[in-house]
N, C-alpha and C positions, 0 to 999 in steps of 0.2 A: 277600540271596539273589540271584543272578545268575539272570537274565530269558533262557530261551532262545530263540534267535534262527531262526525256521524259515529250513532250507537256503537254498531261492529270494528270500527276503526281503531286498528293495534298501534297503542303508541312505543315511539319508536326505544329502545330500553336505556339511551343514555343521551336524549338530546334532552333533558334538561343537568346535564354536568355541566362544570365549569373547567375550563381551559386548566387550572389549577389542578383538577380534577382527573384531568385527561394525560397532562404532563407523567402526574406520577402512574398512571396507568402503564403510558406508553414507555417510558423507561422500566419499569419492571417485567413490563412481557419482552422487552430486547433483553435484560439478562438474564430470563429462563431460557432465551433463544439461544445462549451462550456467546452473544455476543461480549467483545474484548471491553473491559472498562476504558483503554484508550478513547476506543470506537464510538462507545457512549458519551464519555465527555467530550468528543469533537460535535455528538448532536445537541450536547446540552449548551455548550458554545452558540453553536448556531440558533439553536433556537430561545436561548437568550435575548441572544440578538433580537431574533425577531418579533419577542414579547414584547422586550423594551421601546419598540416602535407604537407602541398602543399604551394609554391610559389604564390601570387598576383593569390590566388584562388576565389576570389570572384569576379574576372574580367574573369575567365575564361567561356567560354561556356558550359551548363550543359551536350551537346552531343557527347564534345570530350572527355569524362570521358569513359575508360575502366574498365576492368575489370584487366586487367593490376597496374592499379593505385589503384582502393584496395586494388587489394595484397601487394603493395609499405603501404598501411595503415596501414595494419595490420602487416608487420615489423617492424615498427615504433612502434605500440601498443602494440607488443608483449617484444619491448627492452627498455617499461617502467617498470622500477623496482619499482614504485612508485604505482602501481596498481598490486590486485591478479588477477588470474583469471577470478574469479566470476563477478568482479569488468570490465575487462576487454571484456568480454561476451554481459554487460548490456550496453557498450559504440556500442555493434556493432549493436546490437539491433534498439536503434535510427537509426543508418547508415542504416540499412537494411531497416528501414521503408520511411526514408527518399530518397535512392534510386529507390527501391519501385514507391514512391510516382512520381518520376524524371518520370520514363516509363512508370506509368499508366498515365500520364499527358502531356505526350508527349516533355517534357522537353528534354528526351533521345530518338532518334528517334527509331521504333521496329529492325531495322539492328541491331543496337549497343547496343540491350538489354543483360543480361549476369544475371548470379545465383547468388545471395550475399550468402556466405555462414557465421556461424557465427562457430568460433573456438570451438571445446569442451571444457569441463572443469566440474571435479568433483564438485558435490556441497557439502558442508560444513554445517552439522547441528548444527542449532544453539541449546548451552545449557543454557537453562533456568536456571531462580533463583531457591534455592535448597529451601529447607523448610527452614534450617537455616537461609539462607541469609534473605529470607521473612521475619521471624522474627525478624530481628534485624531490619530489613527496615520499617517496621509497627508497631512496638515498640512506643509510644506517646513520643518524645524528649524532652519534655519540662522539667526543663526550658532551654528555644532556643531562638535564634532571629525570626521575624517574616518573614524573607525568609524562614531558615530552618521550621519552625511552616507549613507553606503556602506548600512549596517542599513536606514536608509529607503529607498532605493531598491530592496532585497531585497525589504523590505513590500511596495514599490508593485507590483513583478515577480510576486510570488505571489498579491498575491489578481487581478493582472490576467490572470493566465494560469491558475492552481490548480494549478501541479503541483508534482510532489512536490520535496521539498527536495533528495536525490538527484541528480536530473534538471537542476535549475535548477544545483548544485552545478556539472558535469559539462561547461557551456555553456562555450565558449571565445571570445573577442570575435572571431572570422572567420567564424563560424557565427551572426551576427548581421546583418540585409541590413536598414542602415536606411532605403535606396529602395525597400525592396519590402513596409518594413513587419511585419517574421517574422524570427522565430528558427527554427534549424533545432538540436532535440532531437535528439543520438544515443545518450546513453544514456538507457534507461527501463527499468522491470521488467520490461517484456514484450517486451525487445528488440526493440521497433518502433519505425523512426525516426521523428519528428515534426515537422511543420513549425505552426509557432505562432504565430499572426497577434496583430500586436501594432496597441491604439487608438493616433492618432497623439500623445496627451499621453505616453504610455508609451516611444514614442519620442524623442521629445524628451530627458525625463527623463533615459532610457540616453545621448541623443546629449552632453548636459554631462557627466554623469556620467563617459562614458571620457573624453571630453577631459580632465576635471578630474585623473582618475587615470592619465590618460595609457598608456595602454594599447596594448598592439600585438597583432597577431592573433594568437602565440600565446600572450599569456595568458589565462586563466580572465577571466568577466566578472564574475563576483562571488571575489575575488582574494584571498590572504591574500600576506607579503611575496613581493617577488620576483616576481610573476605565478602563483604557485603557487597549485594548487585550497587553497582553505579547508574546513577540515575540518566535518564533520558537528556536534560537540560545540563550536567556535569561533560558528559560525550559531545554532546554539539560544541559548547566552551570549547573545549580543550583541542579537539580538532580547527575551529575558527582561527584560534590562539595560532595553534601549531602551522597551517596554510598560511594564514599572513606573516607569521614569523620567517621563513623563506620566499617570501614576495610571490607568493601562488593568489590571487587574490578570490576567486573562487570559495567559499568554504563549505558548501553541503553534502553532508557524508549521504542523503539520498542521493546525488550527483555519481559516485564511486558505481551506486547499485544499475545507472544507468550506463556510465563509460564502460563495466564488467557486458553487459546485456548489446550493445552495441559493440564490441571488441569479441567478445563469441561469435557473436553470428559475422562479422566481417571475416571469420577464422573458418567460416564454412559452418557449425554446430546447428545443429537440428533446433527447430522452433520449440517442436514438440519438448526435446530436451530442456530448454531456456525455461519452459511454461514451468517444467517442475522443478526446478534449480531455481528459478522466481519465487515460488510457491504461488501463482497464477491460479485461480479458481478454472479459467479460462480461457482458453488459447487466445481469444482475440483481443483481450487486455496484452498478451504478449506479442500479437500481429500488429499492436500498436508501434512498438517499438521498430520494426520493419518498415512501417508508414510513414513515421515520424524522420528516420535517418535515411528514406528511399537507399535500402542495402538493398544490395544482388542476393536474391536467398534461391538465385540458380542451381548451385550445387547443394543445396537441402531437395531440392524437389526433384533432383534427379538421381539423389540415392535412396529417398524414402518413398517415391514412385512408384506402386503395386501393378500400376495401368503399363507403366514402363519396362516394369520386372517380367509381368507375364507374353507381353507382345516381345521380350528377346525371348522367351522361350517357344512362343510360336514361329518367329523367326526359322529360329534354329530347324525347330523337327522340319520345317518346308523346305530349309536346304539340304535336308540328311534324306530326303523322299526325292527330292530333284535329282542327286547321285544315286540313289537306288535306280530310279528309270534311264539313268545313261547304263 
């Protein structure tokens, strides 16, 4: 039966698109947004995923979409045994944003709005390299091939600095000032550039290192042929390789960026600090890490204390007033 339409009633400007329709919509306004192509294909992934759980869904219109039909999604995602939880959680996420996205945009018209909810699920903390493992991983391998030679000095580079692989990727040997001690990071998630203070063994290390690979400024500092960046999937290999190669069974070079972030702050380091050595958009993404390893962040809150800093000063001048009146 056909639903009539009262006269003055604005129809809504994209609920008759298709899913199809909407996809490429919404990937193009995330990269005028300047979000990372990494970024994007981890949504496209996901939401892959979640097309592929429906019939000639990209022909379907985004307003006939219930809330009914997600839940049909999420039994579907929940009888993959191929995914944990956590894992499962992070796929609903996207969906959430992207439906989201469907009713802020009118794609879904306000009638047929509905709650996405995303499943619980314990989270899972992760355990860092132990002292031992460090050692054996930061140990000078030589003599080695010059993968392995190159792998080790990526080790040494990421847990001395913790950042992302990405980032480290990205580095070019002229953005590297080894009189001044620092790297200078230009790409990061948060497109904020970063200047990166490097211990003087870390320098070192870098300083044979490019001699030995011989390198000019412009190539990449961690390099595959040619001076050419190395790819994302070359770096994880090569460290997996190189960790089980000396019986560390562990092999996630994110792992490095968390032991770095949990080994600072047990050294006393300001959160605040960690956040932007992180490149953290947000302190409480980095308050995570405090949560997760229950650290004593005592001595952070009792030198960065303003409440603390001014009551010694009031302290004071009341004992310098009490000797005035003796």
């Amino acid at each position: 039966m056909a639903i009539a339409k009262r006269k003055n009633e604005v129809m809504a400007k994209n609920c008759n698109k298709t899913f199809g329709q909407a996809l490429s919509a919404y990937y193009h306004e995330k990269r005028s947004e300047g979000i990372k192509d990494g970024t994007i294909a981890t949504y496209k992934m996901h939401l892959d995923y979640f097309s592929n759980a429906f019939n000639n869904f990209l022909d379907v219109p985004c307003n006939e979409f219930s809330k009914m039909d997600y839940t049909y999604f999420l039994d579907c995602l929940n009888a993959d045994d191929k995914k944990n939880k956590i894992t499962k959680q992070t796929y609903c996420r996207s969906v959430k944003a992207f439906l989201y996205w469907l009713m802020e945009n009118e794609y879904i018209t306000k009638e047929n709005h509905f709650k996405v909810n995303i499943p619980k699920a314990q989270k899972v903390i992760k355990v860092t390299y132990t002292d031992e493992e460090l050692k054996i991983l930061l140990q000078d391998p030589r003599p080695c091939s010059y993968s392995q030679y190159q792998t080790w000095v990526y080790i040494n580079f990421v847990i001395a600095t913790g950042l992302r692989e990405s980032s480290i990727l990205s580095i070019k040997k002229k953005q590297y000032s080894p009189n001044d001690f620092c790297v200078l990071v230009l790409e990061t998630k948060n497109d904020n550039a970063l200047t990166v203070h490097l211990n003087v063994d870390m320098c070192n290390i870098l300083n044979e290192y490019i001699s030995i690979f011989e390198l000019n400024d412009s190539d990449y500092l961690f390099c595959a042929q040619g001076g050419k960046r190395m790819s994302r999937s070359t770096i994880i290999d090569n460290v997996a390789k190189y960790n089980r190669s000396r019986g560390v069974t562990k092999t996630s070079i994110h792992l490095f960026r968390h032991t770095f972030a949990k080994r600072f702050l047990e050294n006393g380091g300001s959160v605040v600090d960690l956040q932007r050595l992180l490149d953290h958009a947000s302190l409480e993404t980095t308050m995570q890490y405090v949560r997760d390893y229950s650290l004593d962040v005592k001595k952070t809150v009792e030198v960065f204390n303003p409440q603390k800093e001014f009551t010694s000063v009031r302290k004071k001048n009341a004992i310098n007033r009490k000797r005035k009146l003796e």
